[in-house]
C-alpha positions in Angstrom: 174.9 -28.2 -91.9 174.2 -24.0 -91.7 176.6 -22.6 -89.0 175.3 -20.0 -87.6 177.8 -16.4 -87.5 178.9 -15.2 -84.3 177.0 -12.8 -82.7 178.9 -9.2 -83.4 179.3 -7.2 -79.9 179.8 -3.5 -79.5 179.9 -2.8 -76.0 179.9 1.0 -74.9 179.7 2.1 -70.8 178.4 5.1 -70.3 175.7 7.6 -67.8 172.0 6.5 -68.1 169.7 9.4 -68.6 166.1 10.2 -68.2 165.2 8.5 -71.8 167.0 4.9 -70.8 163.9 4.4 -68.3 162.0 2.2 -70.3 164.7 0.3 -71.6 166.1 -0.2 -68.1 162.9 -1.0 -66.8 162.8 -4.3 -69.1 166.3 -4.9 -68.1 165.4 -4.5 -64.3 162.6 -6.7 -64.7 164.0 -9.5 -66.6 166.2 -9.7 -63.6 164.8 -9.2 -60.8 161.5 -10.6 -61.5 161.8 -12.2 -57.6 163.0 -9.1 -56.1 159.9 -6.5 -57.0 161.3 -5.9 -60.7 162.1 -2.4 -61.8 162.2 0.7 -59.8 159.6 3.4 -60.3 159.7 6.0 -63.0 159.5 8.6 -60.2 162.5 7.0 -58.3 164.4 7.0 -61.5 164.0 10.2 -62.4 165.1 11.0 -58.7 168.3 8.7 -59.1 169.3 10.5 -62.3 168.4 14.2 -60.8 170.4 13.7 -57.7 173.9 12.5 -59.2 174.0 11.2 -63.3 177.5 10.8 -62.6 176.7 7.6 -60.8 174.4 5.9 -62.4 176.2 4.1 -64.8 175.0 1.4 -68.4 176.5 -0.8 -70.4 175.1 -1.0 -73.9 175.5 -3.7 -76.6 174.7 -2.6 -80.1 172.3 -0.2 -78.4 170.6 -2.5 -75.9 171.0 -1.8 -72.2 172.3 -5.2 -70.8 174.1 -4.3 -67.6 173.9 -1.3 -65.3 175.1 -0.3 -61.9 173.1 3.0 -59.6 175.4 4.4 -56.4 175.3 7.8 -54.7 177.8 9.6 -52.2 176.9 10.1 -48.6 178.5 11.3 -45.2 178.7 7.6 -44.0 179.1 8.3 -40.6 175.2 10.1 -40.5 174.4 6.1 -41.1 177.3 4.3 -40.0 176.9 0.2 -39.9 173.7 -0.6 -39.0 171.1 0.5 -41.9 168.7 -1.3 -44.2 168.8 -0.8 -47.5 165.6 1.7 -47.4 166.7 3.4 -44.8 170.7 4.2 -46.0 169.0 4.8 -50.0 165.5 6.8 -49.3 163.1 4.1 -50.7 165.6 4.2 -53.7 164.7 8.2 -54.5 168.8 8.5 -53.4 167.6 11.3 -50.8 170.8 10.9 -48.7 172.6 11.9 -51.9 175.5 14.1 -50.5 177.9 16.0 -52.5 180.0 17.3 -49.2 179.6 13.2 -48.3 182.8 11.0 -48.3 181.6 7.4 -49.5 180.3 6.3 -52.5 177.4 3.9 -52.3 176.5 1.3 -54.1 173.1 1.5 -54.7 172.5 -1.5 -57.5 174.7 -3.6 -59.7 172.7 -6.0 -62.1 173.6 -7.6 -65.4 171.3 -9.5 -68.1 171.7 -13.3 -67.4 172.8 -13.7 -71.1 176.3 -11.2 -70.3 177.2 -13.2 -67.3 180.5 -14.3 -69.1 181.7 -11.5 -70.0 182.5 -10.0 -66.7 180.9 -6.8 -67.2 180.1 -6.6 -63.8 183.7 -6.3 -63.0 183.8 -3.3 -65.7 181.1 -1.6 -63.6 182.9 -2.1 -60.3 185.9 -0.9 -62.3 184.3 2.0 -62.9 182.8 3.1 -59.6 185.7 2.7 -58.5 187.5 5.2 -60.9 184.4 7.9 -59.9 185.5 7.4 -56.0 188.8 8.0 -56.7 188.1 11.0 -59.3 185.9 12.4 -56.8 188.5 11.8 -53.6 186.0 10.0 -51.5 187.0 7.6 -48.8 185.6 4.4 -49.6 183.2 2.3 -51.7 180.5 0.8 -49.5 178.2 -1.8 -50.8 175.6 -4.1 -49.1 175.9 -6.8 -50.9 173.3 -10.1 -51.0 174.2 -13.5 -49.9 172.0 -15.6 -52.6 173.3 -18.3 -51.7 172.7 -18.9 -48.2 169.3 -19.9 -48.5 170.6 -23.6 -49.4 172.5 -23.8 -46.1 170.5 -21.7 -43.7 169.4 -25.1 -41.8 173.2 -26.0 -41.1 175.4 -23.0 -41.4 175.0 -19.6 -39.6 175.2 -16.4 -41.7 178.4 -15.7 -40.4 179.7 -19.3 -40.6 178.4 -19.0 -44.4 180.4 -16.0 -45.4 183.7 -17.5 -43.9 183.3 -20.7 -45.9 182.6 -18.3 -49.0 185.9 -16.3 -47.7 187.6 -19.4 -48.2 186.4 -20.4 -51.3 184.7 -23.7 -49.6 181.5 -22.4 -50.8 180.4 -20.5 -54.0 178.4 -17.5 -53.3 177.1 -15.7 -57.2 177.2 -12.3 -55.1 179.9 -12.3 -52.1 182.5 -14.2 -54.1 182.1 -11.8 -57.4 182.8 -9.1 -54.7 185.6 -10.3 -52.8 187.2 -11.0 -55.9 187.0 -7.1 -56.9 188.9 -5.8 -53.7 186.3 -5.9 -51.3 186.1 -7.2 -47.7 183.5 -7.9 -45.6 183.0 -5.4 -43.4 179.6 -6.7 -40.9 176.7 -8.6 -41.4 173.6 -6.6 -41.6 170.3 -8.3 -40.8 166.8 -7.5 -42.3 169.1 -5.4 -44.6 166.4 -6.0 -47.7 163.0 -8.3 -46.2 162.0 -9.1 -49.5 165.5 -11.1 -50.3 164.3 -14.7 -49.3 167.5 -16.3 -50.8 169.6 -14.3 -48.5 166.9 -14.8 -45.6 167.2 -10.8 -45.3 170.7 -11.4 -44.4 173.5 -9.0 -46.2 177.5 -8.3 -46.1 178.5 -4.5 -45.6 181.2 -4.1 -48.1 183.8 -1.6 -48.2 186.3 -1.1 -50.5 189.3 1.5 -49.3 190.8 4.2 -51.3 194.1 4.0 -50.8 194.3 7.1 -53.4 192.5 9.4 -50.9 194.0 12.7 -50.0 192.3 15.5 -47.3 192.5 18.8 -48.5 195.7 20.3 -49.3 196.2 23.9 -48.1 197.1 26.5 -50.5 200.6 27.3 -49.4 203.0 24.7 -47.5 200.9 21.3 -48.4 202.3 18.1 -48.3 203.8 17.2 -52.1 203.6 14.4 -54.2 206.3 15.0 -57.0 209.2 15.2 -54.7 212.5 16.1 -56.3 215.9 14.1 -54.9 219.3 14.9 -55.5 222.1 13.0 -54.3 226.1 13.8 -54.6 228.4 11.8 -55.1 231.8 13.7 -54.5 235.5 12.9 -54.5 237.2 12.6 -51.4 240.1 14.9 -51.0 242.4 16.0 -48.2 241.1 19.1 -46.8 242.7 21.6 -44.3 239.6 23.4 -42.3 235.8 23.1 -41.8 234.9 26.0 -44.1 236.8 24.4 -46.7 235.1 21.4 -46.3 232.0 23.6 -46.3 232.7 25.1 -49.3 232.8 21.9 -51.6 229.4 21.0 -49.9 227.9 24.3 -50.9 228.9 24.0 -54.6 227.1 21.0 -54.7 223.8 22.1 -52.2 224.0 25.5 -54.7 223.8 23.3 -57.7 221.1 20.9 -57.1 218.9 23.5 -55.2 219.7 25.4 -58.8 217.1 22.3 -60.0 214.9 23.2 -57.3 215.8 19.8 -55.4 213.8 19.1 -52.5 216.5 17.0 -50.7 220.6 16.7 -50.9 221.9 13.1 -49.5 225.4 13.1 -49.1 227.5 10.2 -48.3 228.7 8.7 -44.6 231.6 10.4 -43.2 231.5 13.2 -45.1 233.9 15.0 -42.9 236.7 12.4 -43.6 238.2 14.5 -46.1 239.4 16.2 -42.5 240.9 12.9 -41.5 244.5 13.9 -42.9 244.9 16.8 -40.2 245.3 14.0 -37.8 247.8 11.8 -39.5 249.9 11.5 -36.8 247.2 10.2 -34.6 246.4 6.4 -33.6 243.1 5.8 -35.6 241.1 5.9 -32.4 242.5 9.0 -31.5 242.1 10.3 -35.0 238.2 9.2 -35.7 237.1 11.1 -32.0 239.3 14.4 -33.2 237.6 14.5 -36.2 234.2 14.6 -34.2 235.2 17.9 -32.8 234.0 19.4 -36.0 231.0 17.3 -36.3 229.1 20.7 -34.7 230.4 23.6 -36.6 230.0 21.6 -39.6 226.1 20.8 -39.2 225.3 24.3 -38.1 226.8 25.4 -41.5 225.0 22.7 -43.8 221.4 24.3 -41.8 222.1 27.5 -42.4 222.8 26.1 -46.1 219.2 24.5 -46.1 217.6 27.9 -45.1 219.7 30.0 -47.4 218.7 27.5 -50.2 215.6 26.4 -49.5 216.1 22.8 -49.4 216.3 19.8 -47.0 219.8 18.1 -46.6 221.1 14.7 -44.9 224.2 15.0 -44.1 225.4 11.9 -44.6 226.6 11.1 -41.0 229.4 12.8 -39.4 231.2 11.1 -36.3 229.6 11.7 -32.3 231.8 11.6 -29.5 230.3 12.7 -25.9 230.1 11.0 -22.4 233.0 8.7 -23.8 231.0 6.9 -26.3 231.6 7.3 -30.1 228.7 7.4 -32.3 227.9 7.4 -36.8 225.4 9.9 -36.7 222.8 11.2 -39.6 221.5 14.5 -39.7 218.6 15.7 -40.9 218.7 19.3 -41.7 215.4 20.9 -42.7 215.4 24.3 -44.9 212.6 25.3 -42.0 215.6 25.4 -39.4 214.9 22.1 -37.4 216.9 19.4 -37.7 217.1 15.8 -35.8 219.5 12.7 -35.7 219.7 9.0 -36.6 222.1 7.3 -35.1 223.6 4.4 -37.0 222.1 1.1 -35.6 223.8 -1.5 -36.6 227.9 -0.9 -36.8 230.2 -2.6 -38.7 232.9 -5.0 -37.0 235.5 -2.4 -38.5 233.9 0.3 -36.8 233.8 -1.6 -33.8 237.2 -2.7 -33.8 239.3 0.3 -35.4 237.6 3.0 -33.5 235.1 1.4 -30.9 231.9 2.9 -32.8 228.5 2.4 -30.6 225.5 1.6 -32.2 222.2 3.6 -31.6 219.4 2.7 -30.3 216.4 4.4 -32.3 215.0 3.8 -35.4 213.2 7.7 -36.2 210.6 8.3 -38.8 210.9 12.2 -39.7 208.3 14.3 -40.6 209.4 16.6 -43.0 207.7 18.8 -45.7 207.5 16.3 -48.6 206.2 13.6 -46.2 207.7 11.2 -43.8 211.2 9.7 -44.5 213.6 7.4 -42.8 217.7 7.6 -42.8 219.3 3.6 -43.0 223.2 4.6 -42.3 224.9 2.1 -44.8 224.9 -1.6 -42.9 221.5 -0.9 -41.5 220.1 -1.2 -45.3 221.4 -4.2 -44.8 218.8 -5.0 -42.4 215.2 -5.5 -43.5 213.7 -5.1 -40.7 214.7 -1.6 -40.4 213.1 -0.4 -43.7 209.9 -2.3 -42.7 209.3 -0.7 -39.6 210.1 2.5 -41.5 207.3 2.1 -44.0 205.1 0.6 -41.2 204.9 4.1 -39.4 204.4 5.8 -42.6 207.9 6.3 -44.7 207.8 7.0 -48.1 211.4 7.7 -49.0 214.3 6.3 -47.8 217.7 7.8 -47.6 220.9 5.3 -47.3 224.1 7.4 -46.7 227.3 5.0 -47.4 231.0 4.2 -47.1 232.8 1.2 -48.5 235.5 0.7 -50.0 235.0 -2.1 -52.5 232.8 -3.0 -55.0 231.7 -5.9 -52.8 230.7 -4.0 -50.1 229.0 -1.6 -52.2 226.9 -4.7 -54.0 225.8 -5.5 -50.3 224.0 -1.5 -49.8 223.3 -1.5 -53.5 221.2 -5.0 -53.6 219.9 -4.6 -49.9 218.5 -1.3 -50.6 217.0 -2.6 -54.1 215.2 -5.0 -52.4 213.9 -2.4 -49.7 212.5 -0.4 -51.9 211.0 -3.7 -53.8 209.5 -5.5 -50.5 208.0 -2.3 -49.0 206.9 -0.3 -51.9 208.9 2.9 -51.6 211.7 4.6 -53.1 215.1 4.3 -51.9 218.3 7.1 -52.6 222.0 5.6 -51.8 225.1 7.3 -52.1 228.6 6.9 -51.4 232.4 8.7 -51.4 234.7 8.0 -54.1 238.7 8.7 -54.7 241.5 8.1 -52.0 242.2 9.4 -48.6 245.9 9.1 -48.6 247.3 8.2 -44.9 244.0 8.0 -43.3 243.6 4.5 -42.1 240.5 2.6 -42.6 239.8 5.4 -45.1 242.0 5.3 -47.3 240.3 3.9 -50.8 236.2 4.6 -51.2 233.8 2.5 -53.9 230.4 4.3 -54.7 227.6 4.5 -57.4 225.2 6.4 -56.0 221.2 4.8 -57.3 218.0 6.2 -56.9 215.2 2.7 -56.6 211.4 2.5 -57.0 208.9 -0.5 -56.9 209.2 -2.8 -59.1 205.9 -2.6 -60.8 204.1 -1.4 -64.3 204.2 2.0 -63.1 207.9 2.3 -62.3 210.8 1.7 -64.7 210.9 -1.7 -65.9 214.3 -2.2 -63.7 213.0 -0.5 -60.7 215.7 2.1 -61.0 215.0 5.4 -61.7 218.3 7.0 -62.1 222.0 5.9 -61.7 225.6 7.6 -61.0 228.8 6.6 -63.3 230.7 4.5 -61.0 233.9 6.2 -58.8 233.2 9.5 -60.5 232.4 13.1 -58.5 229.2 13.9 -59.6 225.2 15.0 -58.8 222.2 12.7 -59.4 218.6 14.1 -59.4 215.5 12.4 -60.2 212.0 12.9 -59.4 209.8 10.7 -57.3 205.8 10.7 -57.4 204.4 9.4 -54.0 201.0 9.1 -55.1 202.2 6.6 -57.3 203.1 4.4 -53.7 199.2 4.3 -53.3 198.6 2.8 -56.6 201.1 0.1 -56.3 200.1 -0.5 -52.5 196.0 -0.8 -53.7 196.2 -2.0 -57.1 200.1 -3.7 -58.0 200.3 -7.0 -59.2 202.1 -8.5 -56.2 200.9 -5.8 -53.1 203.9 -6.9 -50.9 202.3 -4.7 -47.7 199.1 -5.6 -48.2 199.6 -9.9 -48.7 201.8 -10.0 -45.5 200.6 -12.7 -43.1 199.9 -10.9 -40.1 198.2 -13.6 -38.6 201.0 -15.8 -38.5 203.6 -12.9 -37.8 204.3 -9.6 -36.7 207.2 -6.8 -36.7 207.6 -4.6 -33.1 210.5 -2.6 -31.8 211.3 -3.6 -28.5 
């Protein structure tokens, strides 16, 4: 018995142009030959005119087998309600608009023959590469139902579309396009007459680029290569606030020497002040030590002006109204600056000095995009970092103080896995070396980390740089934000977006 070979592909995607009309045509034709067949020479050549960088082919050996048309428009001149005439101008793509901020899908079709090879996907792939090349807002489609004309005497349109949603029913159009990212957006009606399988009926489709970005200024826009350095320094007995000051500004001068964008340093990094009050009960010691808490934030701002660069001080102890508080500060290079006060308290805080716990979770607005501060336990704490990321957090900070390494494990692992859940990058560091008669700070544990994502575009440990354990030293590393829109939109698990918010919900009280 003669076996036949193999049929040898060679596919190739590319632009149509004015001489793949007649080839198209027969393409067109062969598929639609229930839908009016191919469009008009005179459209065509109005398609191809208007905007060739939409209207893309795939070719096999040559032969046009599969093509998709789309055009940009200012969506809102249309908004939902448009037929398929109206939205593409009789299919001449007058509506093109290269100020416009969607990209619409005009016409997908593939030859019957390439249905297996999911080329339609590669087109979809693609049109979705130009809207993000071109930094429009969406991808709308209006997509058929085919489908529905076997269940139009029992199911509603809308009825149809959810059983299709839930993969009770097979639609050849719908499912395809749910399957590529898109969601249903309305039903149109008498969206395209001449489609008696969908009775007329059609799905607005839209398709959100998460990648989108308005206009940057020139001067002072938001960044997305953000530049983090964290210190991890040795904890020695100190005399005086400027001295104190002093070892902060070697550190603040070095890493702004990389052109860092932030310095973290750890919680209570004024206890190397603790040993002036030796002699006090550690109640009395802790709430002395707070009467530098001022004069030593007003020095690291002026540091953040002088060197151009954003610092968290750690958190430096509160006392006022006869209530002591852990407080963060963040200290921008602008001038401003703003607390977080440490939510959750530890019982050692609580029962060696009589610590309060805050009651404000702050998202801050600063000029690398919004950040959060997590003082130590509350990283312990996911539903801090949620509601963090939830109101638009990209980076968050996660001063610390303990004093073994199993304490440490509990910031380090918790933080890991806040960065992992919610898709954002995480910086911790701590204090290392001995505090010699300073009680309930004597002995400090710290390697300070710097976490992404744990996805393909991250390191393949989700940790993008690491201190040597218990030694004074700087970390720096740089993080890419727009990389947190990619792994939001496309990731392989998309922890935000596959959150069941129909069965449950985060709000502050």
């Amino acid at each position: 018995m003669k076996r036949h070979k193999p049929k040898k592909h060679k596919l190739r995607l590319r632009h149509l142009t004015l001489d793949d009309y007649d080839n198209l045509a027969v393409l067109m034709e062969h598929v639609y030959d229930n839908l009016g067949g191919a469009w008009k020479k005179e459209q065509y050549i109005s398609q191809i005119t208007r905007f060739q960088q939409g209207q893309i082919v795939i070719e096999d050996n040559g032969v046009l087998v599969a093509a998709a048309l789309s055009m940009v428009v200012d969506y809102y001149r249309f908004g939902d309600v448009h037929t398929y005439a109206q939205i593409t101008g009789e299919g001449y793509l007058t509506n093109h608009d290269p100020d416009g901020d969607t990209l619409y899908g005009v016409d997908i079709f593939v030859h019957p023959k390439y249905r297996g090879l999911r080329l339609g996907r590669r087109l979809y792939d693609a049109r979705k590469e130009l809207c993000r090349n071109l930094n429009l807002r969406r991808f709308i489609a209006g997509g058929r139902i085919p489908g529905y004309g076997k269940y139009a005497d029992n199911l509603t349109p809308v009825r149809y579309i959810e059983e299709v949603k839930n993969r009770e029913i097979f639609d050849p159009v719908l499912s395809f396009q749910l399957a590529n990212g898109f969601h249903v957006r309305k039903l149109l009606t008498n969206y395209l007459p001449i489609d008696k399988e969908s009775r007329g009926f059609a799905t607005l489709l839209e398709w959100v680029n998460l990648d989108y970005v308005d206009e940057k200024p020139n001067i002072g826009g938001a960044k997305s290569i953000v530049r983090l350095g964290v210190v991890q320094w040795q904890m020695r007995t100190l005399t005086s606030v400027d001295e104190l000051l002093k070892h902060a500004e070697f550190f603040i001068d070095a890493l702004a020497g990389y052109n860092a964008d932030f310095v973290l340093f750890p919680e209570y990094m004024s206890a190397p002040l603790m040993g002036l009050f030796n002699d006090k009960h550690p109640p009395d010691a802790i709430r002395a030590l707070a009467g530098f808490s001022r004069d030593i934030r007003n020095g690291l701002l002026e540091m953040a002006m002088s060197y151009n660069v954003n610092i968290i001080a750690g958190s430096l102890p509160e006392y006022s109204n006869h209530e002591l508080y852990n407080v963060s500060w963040l200290l921008r290079r602008d001038g401003t600056f703003e607390a977080q006060y440490k939510i959750h308290v530890t019982s050692d805080e609580v029962s060696c000095w009589g610590v309060k716990g805050g009651d404000a979770l702050k998202v801050f607005d600063t000029d690398c995009g919004k950040i959060a501060v997590l003082v130590c336990f509350d990283s312990e704490f996911p539903e801090l970092a949620r509601l963090a990321v939830m109101q638009g957090a990209k980076i968050l900070f996660v001063p610390f103080w303990t004093d073994t390494k199993n304490a440490y494990l509990r910031v380090r692992c918790c933080s890991q896995a806040r960065a992992i859940e919610n898709e954002c990058f995480v910086a911790i560091t701590g204090s290392v070396g001995n505090l010699p008669h300073a009680e309930n700070m004597d002995i400090q544990y710290a390697q300070a980390a710097i976490f992404s994502p744990s996805d393909f575009s991250f390191p393949h440990d989700a940790l993008l740089a690491e201190a040597t354990p218990n030694t004074e030293m700087t970390l720096i590393a740089d993080v890419n934000l727009d990389l947190l829109k990619q792994v939001r939109s496309r990731g392989a698990a998309q922890n935000l977006l596959r959150r069941r918010e129909d069965l449950y919900k985060l709000d502050w009280i």
